[in-house]
C-alpha positions as CSV (number, residue, x, y, z in Angstrom):
1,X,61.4,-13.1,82.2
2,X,62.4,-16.9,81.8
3,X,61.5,-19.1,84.8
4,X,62.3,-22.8,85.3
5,X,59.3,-25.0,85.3
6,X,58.6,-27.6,88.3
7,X,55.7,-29.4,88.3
8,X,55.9,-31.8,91.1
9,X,52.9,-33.0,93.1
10,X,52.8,-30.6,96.4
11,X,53.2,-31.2,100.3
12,X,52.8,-28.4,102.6
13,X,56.0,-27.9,104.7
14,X,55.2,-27.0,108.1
15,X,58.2,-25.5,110.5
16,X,58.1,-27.6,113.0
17,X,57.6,-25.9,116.7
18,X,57.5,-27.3,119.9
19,X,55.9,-25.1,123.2
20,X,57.5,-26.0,125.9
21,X,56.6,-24.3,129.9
22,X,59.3,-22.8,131.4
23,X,58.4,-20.1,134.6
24,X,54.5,-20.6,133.6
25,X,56.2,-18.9,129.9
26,X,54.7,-20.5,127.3
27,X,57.8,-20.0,124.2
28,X,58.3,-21.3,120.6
29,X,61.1,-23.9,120.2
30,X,62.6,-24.2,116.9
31,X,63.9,-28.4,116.8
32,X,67.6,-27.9,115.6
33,X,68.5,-30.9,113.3
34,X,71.9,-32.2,113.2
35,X,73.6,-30.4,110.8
36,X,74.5,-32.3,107.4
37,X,76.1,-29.5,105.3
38,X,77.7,-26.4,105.0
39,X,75.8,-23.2,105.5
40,X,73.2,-22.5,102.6
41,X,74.4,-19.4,100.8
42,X,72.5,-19.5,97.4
43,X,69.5,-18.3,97.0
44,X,67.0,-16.7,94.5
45,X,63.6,-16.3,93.7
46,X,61.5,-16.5,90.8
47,X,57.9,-15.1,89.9
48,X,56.0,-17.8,88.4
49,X,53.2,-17.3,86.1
50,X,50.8,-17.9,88.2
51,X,51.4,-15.3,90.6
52,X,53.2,-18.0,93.2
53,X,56.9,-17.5,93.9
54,X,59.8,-20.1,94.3
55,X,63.0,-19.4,96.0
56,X,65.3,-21.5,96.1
57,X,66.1,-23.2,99.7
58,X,65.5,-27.6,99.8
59,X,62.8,-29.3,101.0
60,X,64.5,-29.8,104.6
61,X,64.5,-26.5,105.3
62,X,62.8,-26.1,108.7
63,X,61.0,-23.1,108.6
64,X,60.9,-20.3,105.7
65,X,58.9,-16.9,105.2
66,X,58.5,-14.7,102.0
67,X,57.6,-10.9,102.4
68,X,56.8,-9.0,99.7
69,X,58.0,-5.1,100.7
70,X,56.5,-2.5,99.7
71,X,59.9,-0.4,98.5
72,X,63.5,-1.5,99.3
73,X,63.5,1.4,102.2
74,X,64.4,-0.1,106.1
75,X,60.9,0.5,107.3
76,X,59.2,-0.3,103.9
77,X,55.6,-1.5,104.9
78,X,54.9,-5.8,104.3
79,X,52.6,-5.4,101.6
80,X,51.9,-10.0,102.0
81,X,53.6,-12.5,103.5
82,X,53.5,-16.2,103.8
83,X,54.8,-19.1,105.6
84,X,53.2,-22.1,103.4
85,X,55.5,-23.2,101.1
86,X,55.6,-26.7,98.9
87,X,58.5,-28.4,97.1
88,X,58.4,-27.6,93.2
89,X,61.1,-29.5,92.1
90,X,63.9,-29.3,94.1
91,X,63.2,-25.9,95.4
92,X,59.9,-24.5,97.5
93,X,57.0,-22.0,96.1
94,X,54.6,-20.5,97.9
95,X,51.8,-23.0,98.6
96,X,49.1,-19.7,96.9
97,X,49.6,-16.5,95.0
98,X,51.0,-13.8,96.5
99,X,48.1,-11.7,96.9
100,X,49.1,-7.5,97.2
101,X,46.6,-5.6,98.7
102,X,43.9,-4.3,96.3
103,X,44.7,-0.8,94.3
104,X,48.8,-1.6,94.5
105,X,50.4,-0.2,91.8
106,X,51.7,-2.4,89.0
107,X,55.5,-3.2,89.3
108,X,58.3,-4.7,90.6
109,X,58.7,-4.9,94.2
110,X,61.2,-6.2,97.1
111,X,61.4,-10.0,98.2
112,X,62.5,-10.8,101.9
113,X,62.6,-14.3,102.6
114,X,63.4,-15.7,106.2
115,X,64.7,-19.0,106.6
116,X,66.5,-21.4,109.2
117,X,67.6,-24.5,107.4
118,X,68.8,-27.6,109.5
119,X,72.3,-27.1,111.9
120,X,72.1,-23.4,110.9
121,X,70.7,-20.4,112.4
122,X,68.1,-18.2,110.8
123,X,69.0,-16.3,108.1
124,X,67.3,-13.3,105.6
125,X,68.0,-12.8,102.2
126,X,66.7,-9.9,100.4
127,X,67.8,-10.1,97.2
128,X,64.0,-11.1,95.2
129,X,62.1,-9.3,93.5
130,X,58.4,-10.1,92.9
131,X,57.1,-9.2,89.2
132,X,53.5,-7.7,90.3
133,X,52.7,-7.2,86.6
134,X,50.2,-8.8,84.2
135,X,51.1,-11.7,82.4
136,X,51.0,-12.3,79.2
137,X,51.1,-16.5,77.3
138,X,49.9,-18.9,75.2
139,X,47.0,-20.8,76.0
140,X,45.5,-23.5,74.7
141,X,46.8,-24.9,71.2
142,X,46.0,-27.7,68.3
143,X,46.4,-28.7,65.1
144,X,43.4,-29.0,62.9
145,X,44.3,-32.7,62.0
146,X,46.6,-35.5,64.0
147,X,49.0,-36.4,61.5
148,X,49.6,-35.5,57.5
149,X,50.2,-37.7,55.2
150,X,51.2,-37.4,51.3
151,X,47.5,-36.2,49.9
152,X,47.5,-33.6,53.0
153,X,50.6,-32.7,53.7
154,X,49.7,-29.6,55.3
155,X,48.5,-28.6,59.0
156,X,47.5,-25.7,60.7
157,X,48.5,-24.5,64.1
158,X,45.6,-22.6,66.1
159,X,46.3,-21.2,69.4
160,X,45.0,-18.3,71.5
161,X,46.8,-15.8,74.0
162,X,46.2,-15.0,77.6
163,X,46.6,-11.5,79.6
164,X,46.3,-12.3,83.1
165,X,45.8,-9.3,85.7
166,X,47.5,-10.1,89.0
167,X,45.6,-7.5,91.2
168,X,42.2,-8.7,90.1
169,X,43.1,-12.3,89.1
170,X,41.2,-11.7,85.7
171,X,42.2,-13.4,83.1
172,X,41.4,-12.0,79.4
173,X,42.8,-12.2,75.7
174,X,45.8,-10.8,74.6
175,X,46.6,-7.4,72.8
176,X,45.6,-7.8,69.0
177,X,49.4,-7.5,67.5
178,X,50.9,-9.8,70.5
179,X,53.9,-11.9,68.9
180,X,54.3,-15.5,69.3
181,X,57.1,-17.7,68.4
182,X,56.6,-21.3,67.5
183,X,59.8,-23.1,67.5
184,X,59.1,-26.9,65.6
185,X,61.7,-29.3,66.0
186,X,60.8,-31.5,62.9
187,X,62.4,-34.8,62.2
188,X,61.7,-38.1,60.0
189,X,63.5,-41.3,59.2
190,X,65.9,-39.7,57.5
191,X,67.0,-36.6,59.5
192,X,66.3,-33.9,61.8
193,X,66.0,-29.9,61.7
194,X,63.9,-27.1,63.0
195,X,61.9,-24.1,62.2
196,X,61.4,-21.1,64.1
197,X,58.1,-19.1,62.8
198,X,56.6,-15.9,64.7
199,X,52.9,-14.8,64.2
200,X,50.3,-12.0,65.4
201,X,48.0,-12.5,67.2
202,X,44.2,-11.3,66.3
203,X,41.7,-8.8,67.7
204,X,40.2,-12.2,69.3
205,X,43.3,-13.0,70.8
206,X,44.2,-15.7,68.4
207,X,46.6,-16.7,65.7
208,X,47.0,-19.7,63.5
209,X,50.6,-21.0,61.5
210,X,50.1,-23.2,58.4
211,X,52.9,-25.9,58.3
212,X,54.2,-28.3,55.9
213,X,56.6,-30.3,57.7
214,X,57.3,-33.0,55.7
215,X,58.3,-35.2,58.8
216,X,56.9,-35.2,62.8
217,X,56.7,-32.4,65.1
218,X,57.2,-33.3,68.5
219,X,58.2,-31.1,71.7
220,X,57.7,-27.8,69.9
221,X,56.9,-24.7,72.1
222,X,55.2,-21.6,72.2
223,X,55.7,-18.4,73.7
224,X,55.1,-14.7,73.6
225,X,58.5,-12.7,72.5
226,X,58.6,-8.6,72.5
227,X,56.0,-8.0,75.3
228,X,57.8,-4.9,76.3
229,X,59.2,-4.5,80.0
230,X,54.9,-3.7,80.9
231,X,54.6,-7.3,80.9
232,X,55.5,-10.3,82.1
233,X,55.8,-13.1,79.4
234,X,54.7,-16.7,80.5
235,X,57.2,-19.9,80.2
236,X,56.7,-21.3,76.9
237,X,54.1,-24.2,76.6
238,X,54.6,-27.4,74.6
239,X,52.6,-27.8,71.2
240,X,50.6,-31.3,70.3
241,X,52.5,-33.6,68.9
242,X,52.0,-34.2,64.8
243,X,52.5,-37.2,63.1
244,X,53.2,-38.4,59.8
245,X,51.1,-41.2,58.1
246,X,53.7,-43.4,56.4
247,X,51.3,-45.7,54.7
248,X,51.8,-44.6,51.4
249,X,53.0,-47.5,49.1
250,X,54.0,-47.6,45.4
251,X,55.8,-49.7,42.9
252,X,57.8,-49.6,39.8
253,X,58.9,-50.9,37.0
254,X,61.2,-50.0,34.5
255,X,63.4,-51.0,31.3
256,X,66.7,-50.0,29.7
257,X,67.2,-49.3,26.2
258,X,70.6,-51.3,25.5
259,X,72.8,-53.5,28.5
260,X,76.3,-52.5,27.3
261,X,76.7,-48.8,28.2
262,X,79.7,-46.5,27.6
263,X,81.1,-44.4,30.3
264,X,79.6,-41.1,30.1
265,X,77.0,-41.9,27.6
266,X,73.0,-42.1,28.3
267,X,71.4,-45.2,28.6
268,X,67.5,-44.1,28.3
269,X,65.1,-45.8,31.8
270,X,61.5,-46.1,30.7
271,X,58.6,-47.0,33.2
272,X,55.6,-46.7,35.4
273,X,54.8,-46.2,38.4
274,X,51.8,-47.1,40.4
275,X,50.4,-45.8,44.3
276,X,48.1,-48.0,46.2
277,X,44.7,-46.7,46.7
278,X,40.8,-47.7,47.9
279,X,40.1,-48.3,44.5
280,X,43.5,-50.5,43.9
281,X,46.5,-49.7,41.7
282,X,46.2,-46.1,40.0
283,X,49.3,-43.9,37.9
284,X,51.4,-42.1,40.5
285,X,51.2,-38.7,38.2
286,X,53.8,-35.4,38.8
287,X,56.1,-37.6,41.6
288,X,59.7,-37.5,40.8
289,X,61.4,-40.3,39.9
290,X,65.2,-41.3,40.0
291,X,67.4,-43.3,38.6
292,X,70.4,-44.2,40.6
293,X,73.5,-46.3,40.5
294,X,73.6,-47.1,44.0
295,X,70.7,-49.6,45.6
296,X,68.8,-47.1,47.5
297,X,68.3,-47.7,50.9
298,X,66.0,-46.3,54.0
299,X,69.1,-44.2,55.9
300,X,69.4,-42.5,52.6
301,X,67.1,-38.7,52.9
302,X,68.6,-38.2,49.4
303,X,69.1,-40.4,46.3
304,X,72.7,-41.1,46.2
305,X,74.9,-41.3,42.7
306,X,72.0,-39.5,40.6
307,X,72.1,-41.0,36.5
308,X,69.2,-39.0,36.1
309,X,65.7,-37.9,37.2
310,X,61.7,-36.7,35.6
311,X,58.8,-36.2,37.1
312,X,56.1,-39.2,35.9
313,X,53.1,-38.3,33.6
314,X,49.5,-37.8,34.6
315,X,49.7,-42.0,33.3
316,X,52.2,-42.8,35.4
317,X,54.5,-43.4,32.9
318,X,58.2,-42.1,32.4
319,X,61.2,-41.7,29.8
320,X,64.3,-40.1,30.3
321,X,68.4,-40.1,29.9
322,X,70.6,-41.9,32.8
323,X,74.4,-40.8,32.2
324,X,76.1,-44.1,33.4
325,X,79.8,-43.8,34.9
326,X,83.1,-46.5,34.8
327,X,81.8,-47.8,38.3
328,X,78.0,-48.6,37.4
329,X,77.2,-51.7,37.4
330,X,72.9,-51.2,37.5
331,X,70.5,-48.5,37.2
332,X,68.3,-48.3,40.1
333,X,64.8,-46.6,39.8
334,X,63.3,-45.4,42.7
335,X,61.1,-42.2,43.9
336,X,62.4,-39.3,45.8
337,X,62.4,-40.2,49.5
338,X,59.2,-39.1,51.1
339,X,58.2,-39.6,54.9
340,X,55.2,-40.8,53.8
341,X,56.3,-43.9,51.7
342,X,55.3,-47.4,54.0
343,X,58.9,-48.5,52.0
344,X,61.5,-47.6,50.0
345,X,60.5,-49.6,46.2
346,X,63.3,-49.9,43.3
347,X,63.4,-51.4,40.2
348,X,67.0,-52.6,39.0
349,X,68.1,-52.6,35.5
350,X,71.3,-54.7,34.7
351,X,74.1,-53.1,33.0
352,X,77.5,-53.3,31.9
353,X,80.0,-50.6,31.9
354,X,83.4,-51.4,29.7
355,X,86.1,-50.8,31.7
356,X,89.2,-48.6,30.9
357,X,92.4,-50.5,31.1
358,X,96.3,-50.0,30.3
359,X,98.9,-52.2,28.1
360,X,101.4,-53.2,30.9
361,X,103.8,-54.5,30.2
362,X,103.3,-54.2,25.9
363,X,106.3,-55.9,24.1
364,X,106.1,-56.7,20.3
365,X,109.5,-58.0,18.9
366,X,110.8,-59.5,15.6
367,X,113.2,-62.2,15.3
368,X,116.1,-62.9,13.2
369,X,113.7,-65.6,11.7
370,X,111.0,-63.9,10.9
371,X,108.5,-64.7,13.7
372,X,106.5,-61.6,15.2
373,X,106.0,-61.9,18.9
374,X,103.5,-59.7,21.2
375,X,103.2,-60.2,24.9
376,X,102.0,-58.1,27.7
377,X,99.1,-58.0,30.3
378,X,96.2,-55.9,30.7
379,X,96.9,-55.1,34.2
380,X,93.5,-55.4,35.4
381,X,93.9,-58.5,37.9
382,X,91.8,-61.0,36.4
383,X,90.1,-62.3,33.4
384,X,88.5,-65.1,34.9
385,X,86.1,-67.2,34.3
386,X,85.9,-65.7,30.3
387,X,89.3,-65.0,28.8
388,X,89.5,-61.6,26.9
389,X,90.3,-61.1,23.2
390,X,92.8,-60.0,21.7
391,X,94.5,-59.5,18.1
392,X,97.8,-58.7,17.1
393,X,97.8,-56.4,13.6
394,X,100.0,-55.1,11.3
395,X,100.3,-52.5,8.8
396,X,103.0,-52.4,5.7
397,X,101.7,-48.8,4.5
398,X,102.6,-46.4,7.0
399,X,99.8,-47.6,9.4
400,X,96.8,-46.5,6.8
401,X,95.4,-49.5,7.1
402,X,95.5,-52.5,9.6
403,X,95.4,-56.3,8.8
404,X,95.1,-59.6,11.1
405,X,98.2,-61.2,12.1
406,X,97.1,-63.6,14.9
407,X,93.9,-63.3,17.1
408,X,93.8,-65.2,20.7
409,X,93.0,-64.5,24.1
410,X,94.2,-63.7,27.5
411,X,94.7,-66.3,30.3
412,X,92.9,-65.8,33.4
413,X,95.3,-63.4,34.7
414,X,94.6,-61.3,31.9
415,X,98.2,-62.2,30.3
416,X,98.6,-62.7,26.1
417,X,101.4,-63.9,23.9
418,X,100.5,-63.8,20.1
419,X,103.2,-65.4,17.3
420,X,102.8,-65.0,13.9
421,X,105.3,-65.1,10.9
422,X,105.9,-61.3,9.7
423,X,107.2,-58.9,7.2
424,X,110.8,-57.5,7.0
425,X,109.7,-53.8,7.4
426,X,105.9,-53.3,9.2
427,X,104.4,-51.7,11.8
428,X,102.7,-54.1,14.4
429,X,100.1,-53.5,17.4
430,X,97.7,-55.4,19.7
431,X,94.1,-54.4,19.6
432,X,91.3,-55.7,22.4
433,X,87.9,-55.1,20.4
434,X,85.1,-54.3,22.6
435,X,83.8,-56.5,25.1
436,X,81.1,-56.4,28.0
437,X,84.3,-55.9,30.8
438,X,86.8,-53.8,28.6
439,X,86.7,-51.1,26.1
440,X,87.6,-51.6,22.8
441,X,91.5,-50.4,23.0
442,X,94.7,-50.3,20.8
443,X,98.6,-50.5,21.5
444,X,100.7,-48.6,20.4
445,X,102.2,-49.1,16.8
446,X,105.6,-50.0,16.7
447,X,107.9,-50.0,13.8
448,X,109.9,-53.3,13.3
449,X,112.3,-53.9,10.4
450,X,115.5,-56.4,9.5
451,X,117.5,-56.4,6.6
452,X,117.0,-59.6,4.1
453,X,120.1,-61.5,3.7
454,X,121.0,-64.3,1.2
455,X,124.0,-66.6,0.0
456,X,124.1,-65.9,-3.8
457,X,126.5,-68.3,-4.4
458,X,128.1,-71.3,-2.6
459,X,130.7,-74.0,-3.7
460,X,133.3,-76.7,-2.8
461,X,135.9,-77.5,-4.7
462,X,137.4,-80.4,-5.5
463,X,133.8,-82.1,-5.0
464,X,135.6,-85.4,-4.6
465,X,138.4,-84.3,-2.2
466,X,140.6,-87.3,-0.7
467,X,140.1,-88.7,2.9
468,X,141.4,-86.0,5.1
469,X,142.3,-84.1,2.2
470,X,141.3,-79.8,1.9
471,X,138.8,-78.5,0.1
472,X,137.8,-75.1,-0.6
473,X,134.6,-73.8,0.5
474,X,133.3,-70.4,-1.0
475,X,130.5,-68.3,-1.6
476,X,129.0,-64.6,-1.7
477,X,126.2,-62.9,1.1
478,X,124.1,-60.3,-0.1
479,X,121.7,-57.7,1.9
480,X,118.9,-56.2,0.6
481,X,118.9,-52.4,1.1
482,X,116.4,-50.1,-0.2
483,X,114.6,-53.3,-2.2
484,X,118.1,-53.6,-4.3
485,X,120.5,-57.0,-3.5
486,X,123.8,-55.7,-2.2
487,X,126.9,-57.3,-1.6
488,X,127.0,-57.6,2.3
489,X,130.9,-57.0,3.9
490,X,132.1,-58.1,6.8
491,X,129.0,-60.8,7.4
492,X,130.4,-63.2,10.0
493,X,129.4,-67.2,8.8
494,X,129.3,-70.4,10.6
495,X,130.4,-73.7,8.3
496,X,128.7,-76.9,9.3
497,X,129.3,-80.5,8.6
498,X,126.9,-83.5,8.7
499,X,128.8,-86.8,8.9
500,X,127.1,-89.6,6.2
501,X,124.3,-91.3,8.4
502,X,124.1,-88.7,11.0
503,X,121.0,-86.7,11.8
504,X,123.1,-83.6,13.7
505,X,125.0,-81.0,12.3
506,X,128.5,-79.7,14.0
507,X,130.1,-76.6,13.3
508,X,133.7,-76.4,11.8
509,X,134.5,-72.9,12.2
510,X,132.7,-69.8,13.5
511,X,135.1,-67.5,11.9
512,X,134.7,-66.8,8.1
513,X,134.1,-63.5,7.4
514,X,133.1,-61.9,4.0
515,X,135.2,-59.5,2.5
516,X,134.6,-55.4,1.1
517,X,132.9,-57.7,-2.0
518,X,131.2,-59.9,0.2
519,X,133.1,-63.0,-0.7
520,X,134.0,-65.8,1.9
521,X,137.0,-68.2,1.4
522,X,137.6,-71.5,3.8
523,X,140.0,-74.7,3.3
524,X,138.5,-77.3,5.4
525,X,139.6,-81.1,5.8
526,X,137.3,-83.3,4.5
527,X,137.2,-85.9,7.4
528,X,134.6,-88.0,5.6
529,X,131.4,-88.3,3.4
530,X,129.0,-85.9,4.9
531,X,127.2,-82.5,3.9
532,X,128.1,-79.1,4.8
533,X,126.7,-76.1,4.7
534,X,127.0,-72.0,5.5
535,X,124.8,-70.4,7.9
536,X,124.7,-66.9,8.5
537,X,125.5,-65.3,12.6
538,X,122.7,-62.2,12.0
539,X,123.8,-59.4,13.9
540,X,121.0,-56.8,15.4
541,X,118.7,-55.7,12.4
542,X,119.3,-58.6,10.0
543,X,117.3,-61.9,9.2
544,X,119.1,-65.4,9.5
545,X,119.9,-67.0,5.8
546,X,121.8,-70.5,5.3
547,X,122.9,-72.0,2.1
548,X,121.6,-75.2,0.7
549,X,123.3,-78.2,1.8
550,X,126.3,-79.7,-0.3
551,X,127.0,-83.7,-0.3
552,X,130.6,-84.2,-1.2
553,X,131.9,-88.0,-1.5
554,X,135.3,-87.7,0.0
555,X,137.4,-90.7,-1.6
């Protein structure tokens, strides 16, 4: 049965009695302290395991007796009784063993205990019961070395078991078959656990557990389990404490095969590494090793963000695949975390990873001019302190095949704007090639197209008008549709007029427009010598055009 252990040095409590004469009488006087709590009304007893028994009443009490009965009949016989008891804890045990007459049967038998505590009167309780019935334990236990470390990494457990006999005090080996449970709470830098074993015990009386803890053991306990209701088990006792020798060191060094690494792909970690021995340096052979792309650090019990991992050669040496990720920015190699490592040792490998980005905004237009213009953002933050490339392109098959329109670079915000004379009908898209912080990525084509327009004739007649005199100004405007000139109706024209000696033009009239045959008809006034000319008002889908410039002498 379980019992609470209480180990505290002992003093003998004595009730205290005082004879006093009265009528040549000499009687017992009990001294009655002033009371200091409510009346005591919990008690129990427990059989320890070595044969004492505790009930529990404080140390103040002032005077206490245990009898052990012989049945739980009114005029059972007292088969022992005591009045020495000593504080175990912060309850009281008999001061001995309770001793039962020789030849009493083996059993459970009644507890009386009398007791007058202070400002109370003397009271009985009767509720004990006294386990008169061999006791079965552990005894004495040790491991066959004080700590492990990573050459001997395993330890055995020996321990015998004990039988003692309470009506002859004997105490002898247990039962061969007697079950023991070993309960190891095991912990290292890293975290904590426990394992629960149970073993048999031998003809001698002894067993033995083989452990490999891979940390320290410390306040494991033994005990008997399944003794059978013959039997009553001992508390469990506390195993040695095991250490760990954590004076292992290594180191290691490592390459990488290339420093610009896709997302996804291997980048292949070569190496060696070395353990410190007596005789120096020597190949750490069959240890696995691990590359990482986290910096490892001593809280960690795993290696975090695995790229990959081997087991080192009989030389010491590895080679193997890390799969690298978007957010890797180094490969770490380390050894799986061991207890026994003096330190956590890494090698660290540089890399880069191209990131993945996105065209936002992406605008590529086409002016009435001709001029191709692409702006956007990468919409990454910053490109700062090296700009990023980046190439506008253009295709005038289908998008088959791609030429070079304008190359430049972003500013540090990652922003572009590319301009570049194009074509009346292409397809046009920014490209960023590959680079150590982006990959190598492409917009999306977009088709852009005007119609070509021209002035295939232009006059003005009379060319020597009169001062403020008219003078016809006509012409034709032509598209081209499908690669063939066509007369273009209803093209809406600006005429202009430079005065002689005058670098600005000013517009006469914003209102000729062509007719079905793409003619244009205007009578203007000839103010003066000057030049004039036709300009074209390009609606959505068609280029700008302008006639050549006419000098007319006005007289």
């Amino acid at each position: 049965m379980p019992r609470t252990t209480r180990r505290l040095p002992h003093a003998l409590l004595r009730a205290a009695a005082v004879f006093a004469l009265s009528a040549g009488v000499t009687v017992p006087v009990v001294i009655h302290a002033p009371a200091a709590h409510a009346d005591w009304t919990s008690v129990t007893g427990t059989t320890e395991d070595d044969g004492r028994y505790t009930v529990t009443l404080p140390a103040s009490a002032l005077w206490v007796k245990v009898s052990v009965l012989s049945s739980a009949a009114a005029d059972a016989t007292v088969l022992a009784s005591t009045e020495e008891l000593t504080p175990s804890g912060s309850w009281l045990s008999t001061k001995n063993p309770v001793v039962l007459p020789e030849g009493t049967v083996l059993g459970d038998y009644p507890v009386r205990v009398d007791y007058r505590l202070p400002g109370e009167t003397t009271k009985r309780w009767t509720g004990g019961t006294y386990g008169h019935k061999p006791h079965i334990g552990v005894g004495k236990l040790s491991f066959d070395r004080a700590s492990t470390s990573w050459d001997n990494r395993r330890a055995v457990l020996s321990g015998t078991t004990t039988l003692w006999n309470p009506s002859t005090g004997e105490r002898t080996t247990a039962p061969a078959g007697t079950k023991v449970q070993v309960t190891l709470p095991i912990a290292n830098d890293a975290r904590s656990w426990t394992v629960t074993a149970v073993v048999a015990a031998g003809a001698d009386g002894t067993f033995s557990l083989p452990v490999t803890p891979n940390g320290y053991i410390q306040n494991a306990t033994a005990m008997v389990v399944e003794a059978g209701s013959a039997l009553d088990p001992d508390q469990a006792v506390l195993v040695p404490h095991l250490g760990v020798d954590a004076s292992l060191r290594y180191r290691i060094s490592t390459n990488v095969d290339r420093i610009r690494v896709m997302a996804g792909t291997d980048v292949r970690v070569t190496g060696r590494v070395e353990r410190l021995t007596p005789a120096g340096w020597k190949p750490f052979a069959g240890i696995p090793v691990v590359a990482s792309g986290t910096e490892p650090s001593s809280s960690h019990n795993t290696v975090p963000n695995v790229l990959g991992t081997i087991k080192s050669a009989e030389n010491g040496t590895f080679s193997f695949p890390a799969r690298v990720q978007y957010g890797t920015r180094a490969v770490y190699t380390t050894l799986q975390p061991s207890p026994y490592f003096a330190e956590r040792s890494y090698d660290m490998n540089d890399i880069v990873v191209p990131q993945q980005f996105s065209y936002n905004p992406y605008r590529i237009t086409l002016d009435a001019y001709g001029k191709v213009t692409a702006t956007g953002d990468l919409s990454t933050g910053f490109c700062d302190p090296k700009p990023e490339p980046v190439v506008l392109q253009y295709s005038r098959d289908g998008g088959r095949t791609w030429g070079t329109l304008r190359s430049g670079v972003t500013d540090a915000y990652c922003q572009y704007n590319l301009s570049a004379w194009g074509y009346s009908d292409a397809r046009y898209r920014v490209h960023h090639p590959l680079t150590d912080r982006f990959v190598a990525k492409t917009g999306t084509a977009l088709r852009l197209a005007r119609y070509e327009t021209r002035f295939s004739a232009f006059t003005i007649s009379p060319t020597r008008p009169v001062v403020n005199g008219k003078t016809t100004v006509s012409g034709t405007v032509q598209r081209k549709v499908g690669g063939v000139w066509k007369v273009y109706p209803g093209a809406k024209l600006t005429l202009l007029f430079k005065p002689k000696g005058d670098t600005q033009w000013y517009w006469v009239t914003k209102s000729i427009t062509t007719n079905t045959s793409g003619r244009f008809s205007y009578r203007a006034t000839a103010y003066q010598d000057g030049s004039w000319a036709v300009i074209l008002q390009p609606p959505a889908g068609y280029f700008y055009s302008e006639t050549k410039a006419i000098y007319i002498d006005a007289r």
